[in-house]
N, C-alpha and C positions, 0 to 999 in steps of 0.2 A: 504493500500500500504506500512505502514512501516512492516520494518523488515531486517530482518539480514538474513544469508545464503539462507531458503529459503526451506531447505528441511531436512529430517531426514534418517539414516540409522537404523535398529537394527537387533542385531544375533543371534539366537537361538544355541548354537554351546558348546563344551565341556569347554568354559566359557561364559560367560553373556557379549554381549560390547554395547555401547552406545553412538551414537552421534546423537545430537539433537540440537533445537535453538528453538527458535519462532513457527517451524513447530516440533510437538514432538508425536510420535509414542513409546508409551508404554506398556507393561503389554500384549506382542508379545506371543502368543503361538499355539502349532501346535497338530492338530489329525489326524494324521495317518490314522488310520481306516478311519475316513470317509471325509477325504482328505480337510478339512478344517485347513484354518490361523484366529486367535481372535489376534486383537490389540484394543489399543485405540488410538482416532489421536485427535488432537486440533491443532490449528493456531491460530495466534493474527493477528488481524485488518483485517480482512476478509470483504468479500461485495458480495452483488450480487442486480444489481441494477437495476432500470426499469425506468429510464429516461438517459437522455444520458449520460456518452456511453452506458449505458442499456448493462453491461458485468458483469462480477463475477469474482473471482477468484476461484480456485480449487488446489487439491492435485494427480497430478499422483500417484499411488501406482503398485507395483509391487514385485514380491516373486523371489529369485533365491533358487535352493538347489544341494547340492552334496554329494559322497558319503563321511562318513566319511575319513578322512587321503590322499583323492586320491586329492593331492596339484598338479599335474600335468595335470588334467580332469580340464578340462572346467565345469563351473555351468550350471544347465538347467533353463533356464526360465518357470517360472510358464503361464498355462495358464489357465485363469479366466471363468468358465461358464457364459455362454450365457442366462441362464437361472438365469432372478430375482430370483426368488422364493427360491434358491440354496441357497440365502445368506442372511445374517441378516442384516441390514442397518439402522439404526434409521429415524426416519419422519425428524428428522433436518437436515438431507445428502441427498443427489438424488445423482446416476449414471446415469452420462452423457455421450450422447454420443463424441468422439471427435472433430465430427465435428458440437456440438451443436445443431443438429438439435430433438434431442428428450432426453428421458430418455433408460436409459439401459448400455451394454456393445459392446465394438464394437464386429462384428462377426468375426466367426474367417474367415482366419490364427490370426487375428489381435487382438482376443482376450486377449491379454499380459499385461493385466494392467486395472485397474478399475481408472476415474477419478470422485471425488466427488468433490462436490460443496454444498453451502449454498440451502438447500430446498427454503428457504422463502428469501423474499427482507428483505435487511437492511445491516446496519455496524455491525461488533462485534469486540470490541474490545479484546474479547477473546472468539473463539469459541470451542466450547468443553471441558472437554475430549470427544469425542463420542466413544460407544462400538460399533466394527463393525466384523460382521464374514465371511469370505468370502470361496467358494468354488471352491480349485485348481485341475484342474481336471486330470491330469499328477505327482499328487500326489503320491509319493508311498506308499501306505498301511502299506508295513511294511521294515524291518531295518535300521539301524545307518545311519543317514544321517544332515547333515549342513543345517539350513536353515536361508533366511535372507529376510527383509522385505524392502524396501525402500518406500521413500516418495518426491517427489518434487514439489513445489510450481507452478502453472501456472497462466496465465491468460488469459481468451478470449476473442478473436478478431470477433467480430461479422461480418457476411457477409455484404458486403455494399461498396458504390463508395466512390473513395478518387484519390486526387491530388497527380500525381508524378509528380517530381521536382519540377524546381526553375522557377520564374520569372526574375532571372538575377542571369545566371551558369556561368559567365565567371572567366576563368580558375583563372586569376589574381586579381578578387573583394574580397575586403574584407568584404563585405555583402552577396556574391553567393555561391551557391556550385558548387565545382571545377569538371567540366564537368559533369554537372546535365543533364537527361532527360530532351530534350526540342523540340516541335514539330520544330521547325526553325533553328536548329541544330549549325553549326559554325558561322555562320555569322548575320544571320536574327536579328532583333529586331523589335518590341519588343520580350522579350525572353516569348515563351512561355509552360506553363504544361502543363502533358496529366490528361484526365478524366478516369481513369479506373473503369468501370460498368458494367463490365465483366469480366469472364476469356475465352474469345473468342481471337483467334488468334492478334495480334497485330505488328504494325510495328514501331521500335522506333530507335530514333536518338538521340543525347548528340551535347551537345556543345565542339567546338575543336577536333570532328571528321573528319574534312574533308569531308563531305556528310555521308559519311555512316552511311549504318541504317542498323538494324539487327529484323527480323521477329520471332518474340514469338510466337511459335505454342498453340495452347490452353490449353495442359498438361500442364505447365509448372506454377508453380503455381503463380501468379502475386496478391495476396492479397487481392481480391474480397472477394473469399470464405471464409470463417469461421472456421477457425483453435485455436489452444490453443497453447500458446506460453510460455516460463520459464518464471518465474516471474525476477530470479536473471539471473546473468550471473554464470558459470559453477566456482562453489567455492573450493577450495584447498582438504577440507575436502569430499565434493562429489566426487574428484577424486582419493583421496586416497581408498575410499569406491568400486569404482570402479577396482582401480586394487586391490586390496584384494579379486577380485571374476574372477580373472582371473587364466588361468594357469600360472605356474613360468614362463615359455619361452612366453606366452602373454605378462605378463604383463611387463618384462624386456625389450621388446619391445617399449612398452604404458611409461614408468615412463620417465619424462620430464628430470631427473638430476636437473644440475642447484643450484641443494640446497644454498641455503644462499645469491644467487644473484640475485637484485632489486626485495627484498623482496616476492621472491620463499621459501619459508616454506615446502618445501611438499619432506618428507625421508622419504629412503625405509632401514633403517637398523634397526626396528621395529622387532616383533616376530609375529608369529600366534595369533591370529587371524588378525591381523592388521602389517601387516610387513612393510606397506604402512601406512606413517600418517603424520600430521602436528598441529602444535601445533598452527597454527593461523587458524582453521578451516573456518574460515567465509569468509575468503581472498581471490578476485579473484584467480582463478587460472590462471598463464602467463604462457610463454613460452610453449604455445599449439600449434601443428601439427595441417595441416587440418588432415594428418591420426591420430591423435590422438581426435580431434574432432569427426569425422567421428566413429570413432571406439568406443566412448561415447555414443553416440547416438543413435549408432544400438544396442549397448548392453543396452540402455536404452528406449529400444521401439519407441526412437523418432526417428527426421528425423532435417538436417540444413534446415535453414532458406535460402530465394531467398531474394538479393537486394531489388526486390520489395518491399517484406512481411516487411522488415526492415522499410520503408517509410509508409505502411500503420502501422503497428505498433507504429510511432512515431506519425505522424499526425492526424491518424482517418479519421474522416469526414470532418475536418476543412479544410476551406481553407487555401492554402499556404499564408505563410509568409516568404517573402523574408531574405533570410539568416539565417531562423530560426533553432533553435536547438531541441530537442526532446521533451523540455520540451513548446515546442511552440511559443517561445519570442526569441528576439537577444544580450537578455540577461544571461550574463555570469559570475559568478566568481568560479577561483578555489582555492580551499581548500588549504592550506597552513600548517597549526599545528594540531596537533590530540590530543586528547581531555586526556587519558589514558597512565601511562607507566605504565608497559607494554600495549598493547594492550589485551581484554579481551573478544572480540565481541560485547561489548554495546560503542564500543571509536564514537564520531562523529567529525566533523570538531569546535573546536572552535573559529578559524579562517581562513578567514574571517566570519564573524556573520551570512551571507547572501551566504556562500560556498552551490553550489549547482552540482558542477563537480571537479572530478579529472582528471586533464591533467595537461601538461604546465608549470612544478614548478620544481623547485630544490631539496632538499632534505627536505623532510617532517620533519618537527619541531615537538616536542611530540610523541607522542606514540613509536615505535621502531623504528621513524625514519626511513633514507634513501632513494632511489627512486624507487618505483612502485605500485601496485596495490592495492588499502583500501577493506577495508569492504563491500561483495554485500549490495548494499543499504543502504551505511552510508546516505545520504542526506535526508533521511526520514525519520524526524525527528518528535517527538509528536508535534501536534498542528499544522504542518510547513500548511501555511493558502491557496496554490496555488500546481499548476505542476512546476513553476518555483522554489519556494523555497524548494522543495524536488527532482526539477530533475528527475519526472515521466513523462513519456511517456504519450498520450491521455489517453488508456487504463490499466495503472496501470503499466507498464511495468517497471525496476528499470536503470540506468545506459546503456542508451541507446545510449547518447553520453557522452563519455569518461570514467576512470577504463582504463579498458582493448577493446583493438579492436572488433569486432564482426565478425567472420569469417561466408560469407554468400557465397551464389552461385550464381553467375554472371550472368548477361543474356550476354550469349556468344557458344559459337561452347565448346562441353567438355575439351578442351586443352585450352582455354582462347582467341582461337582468332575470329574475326569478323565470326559470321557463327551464325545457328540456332539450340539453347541448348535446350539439349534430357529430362533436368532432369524430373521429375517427380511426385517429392514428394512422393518418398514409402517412409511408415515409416521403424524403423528396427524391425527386428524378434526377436532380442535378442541372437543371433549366430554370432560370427565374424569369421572369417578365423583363424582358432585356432596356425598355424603353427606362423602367423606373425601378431598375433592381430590386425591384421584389418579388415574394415567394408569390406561388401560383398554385396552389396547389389545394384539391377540394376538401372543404367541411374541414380546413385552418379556419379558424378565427379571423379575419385580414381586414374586416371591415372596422368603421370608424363612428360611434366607441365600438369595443369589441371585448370577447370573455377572456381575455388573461388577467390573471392578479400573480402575487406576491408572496412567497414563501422563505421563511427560512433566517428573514433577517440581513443585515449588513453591516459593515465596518461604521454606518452611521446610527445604529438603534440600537433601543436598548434591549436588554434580555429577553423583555417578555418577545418581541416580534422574531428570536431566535428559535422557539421552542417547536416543536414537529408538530403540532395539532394546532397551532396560533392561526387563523384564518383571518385577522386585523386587515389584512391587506388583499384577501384572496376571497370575497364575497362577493354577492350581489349587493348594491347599494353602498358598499366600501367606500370611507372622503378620502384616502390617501391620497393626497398630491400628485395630479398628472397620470396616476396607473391605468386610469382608461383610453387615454388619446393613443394611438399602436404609431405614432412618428415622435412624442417625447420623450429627449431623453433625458437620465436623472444621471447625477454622480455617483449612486450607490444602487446600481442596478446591471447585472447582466445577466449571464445563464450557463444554461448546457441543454444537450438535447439529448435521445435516445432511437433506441432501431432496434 
């Protein structure tokens, strides 16, 4: 579970460029003729495990390419054969499927990426290099053309029942989460959670709604089934990576600004091949759009995450714990001084000793200083003995509460208000609406206002908005500041998405 940003870029292109961390894709080349991509991948502290949680982590991988010089064209997304045999894979890797249920590639349309994983159980504290070949079958045989490889860390969510909400959601406890899922809804006590053992239609109430309940049709993805989720949240350097593969009018679109404020790093007055970049690559990215989320994520094969999934993700199988935070306990401290000046991507908290979350604090002492966003997954630290002293989620997940917000999709009517939400969990194609880079993609939220809220907390809130069943920000009829316009963006807001 330690580690730093979480993922890797590399680009085959009329220069050599490279960004990399912990997850590192090397030694990237392309055959034409016969329409295969050769890298090498490794990651550190990898797992794949067979007691509980009985999960692994894995590497999304995915190919873009374009013609040369056409800076106006949209990149095409690779798509991956279907067929094992197509591809060279060592015994130490398996392709998985995305929804874990076997070995292979997903079928198409959906073929857009290959997830690998640890073949065998165990820990590695450094897994690989491995040499891997893969066959893209959209490939063009022959002329000048840009190619680029990406890499992002996941982890998964095994299918299986788990506890939504809180046993004491009242808006005002400083042990509750603030309008948590609760079958007895405003008034009733004792407060109580649901069982979710299915993704079968469902009816659900919160505390401080006034009766109302809102019916979850059984699309709509509630955390049952078995998905793979980002290991980090969405990091400075992966989004510069990101609009580097955009048209110039997408991506001018897509780019946050901001620069230099609460510790936004991420300029676009770079040159080709990176005109897009940031010099604190490992660095949450903040001040994120939901269309700017959205529009990540479809061009990265993935899909947002549901409130729900946010709660099974945090909790697992375990039973609730009142007031708890992601990392399972009601136990808290935030991080205060940073360990490095500058910062370098290996800074961690050196105070407090027992710093397990970023929220809540004034201006960060040590490293560069100032106020907002650290390092994905500074809290995971070597040796750190627990989920509490590293601030992991059940299943390995990093910064689940607090960093930056986690923009997720509401169980709500697609505008945000009381009604029964369409979404559906397509993942994306890897195509956005090329005129105004955004996602495209059906029964997404995209409209304006729209159903996403707010999970999990930030480097700017205090504890309570930290806690796994806190819904303050992720309701119908929610005042939080700006969380309904889907093009505002905050300082203390971004994400991660799943597939």
């Amino acid at each position: 579970m330690i580690g730093t940003r979480g993922y890797a870029g590399l680009g085959l292109l009329a220069c050599f460029s490279l960004l990399a961390n912990n997850l590192q894709i090397t030694n990237f080349s392309v055959n034409q003729a016969n329409q295969t991509v050769s890298f090498q991948v490794s990651w550190e502290n990898a797992w794949r495990l067979s007691s509980p949680p009985a999960n692994w982590d894995a590497v999304w991988i995915f190919v873009k390419f374009r013609a040369c010089n056409e800076f106006t064209q949209p990149w095409t997304h690779g798509q991956v054969s279907t067929n094992l045999g197509d591809h060279s894979i060592p015994a130490a890797l398996e392709a998985v499927l995305s929804d874990g249920s076997g070995i292979g590639i997903d079928p198409a349309p959906n073929n857009l990426g290959v997830m690998l994983r640890p073949a065998n159980t165990g820990t590695y504290a450094t897994f690989g290099p491995h040499s891997v070949t893969l066959r893209i079958t959209n490939l063009p045989t022959t002329g000048q053309y840009d190619f680029r490889i990406f890499g992002i860390e996941m982890v998964f969510i095994p299918q299986g029942a788990y506890v939504l909400g809180t046993l004491d959601g009242t808006p005002t406890s400083s042990t509750g989460g603030a309008y948590a899922f609760e079958q007895n809804g405003g008034t009733g006590t004792p407060r109580t959670p649901y069982n979710i053992s299915s993704e079968n239609q469902i009816t659900l109430r919160w505390n401080g709604d006034n009766g109302n309940s809102i019916t979850v049709p059984a699309a709509f993805p509630k955390g049952f089934a078995a998905f793979h989720v980002m290991k980090y949240e969405i990091s400075q350097g992966q989004y510069a990576d990101f609009l580097n593969t955009l048209p110039t009018t997408a991506a001018s679109q897509r780019y946050v600004g901001s620069f230099g404020t609460n510790r936004n790093r991420l300029n676009n007055n770079g040159t080709y091949p990176n005109q897009y970049y940031s010099d604190r690559p490992d660095r949450a990215q903040n001040f994120l759009s939901w269309h700017d989320l959205c529009a990540y994520l479809d061009w990265a094969a993935l899909r947002p995450l549901t409130e729900m999934e946010y709660e099974k993700i945090c909790r697992g199988t375990l039973p609730e714990v009142r007031g708890e935070y992601a990392w399972g306990t009601t136990s808290i401290a935030f991080g205060t001084t940073l360990s490095i000046v500058p910062e370098n991507g290996t800074e961690v908290f050196s105070a407090p000793a027992n710093a397990n979350c970023t929220g809540w604090v004034g201006n960060f002492t040590g490293g560069d200083g100032g106020q907002g966003p650290v390092r994905v997954g500074i809290h995971a630290k070597p040796g750190s003995p627990s989920r509490e002293a590293s601030g992991a989620s059940y299943y390995g997940a990093m910064d689940m509460s607090g960093n930056v917000y986690e923009m997720v999709v509401m169980v709500s009517a697609p505008d945000g208000t009381v009604g029964q939400p369409t979404y559906t969990g397509v993942w994306g194609d890897g195509v956005l609406d090329w005129t105004n880079g955004q996602a495209n993609q059906p029964n997404w939220p995209l409209g304006n206002p729209c159903g996403f809220g707010l999970r999990g907390g930030s480097w700017y809130q205090n504890p309570e908005d930290h806690r796994v069943s806190s819904r303050n920000c992720s309701r119908p009829g929610h005042t939080c500041a700006n969380t309904r316009n889907p093009t505002q963006r905050s300082f203390e807001i971004g994400g991660r998405g799943a597939r």
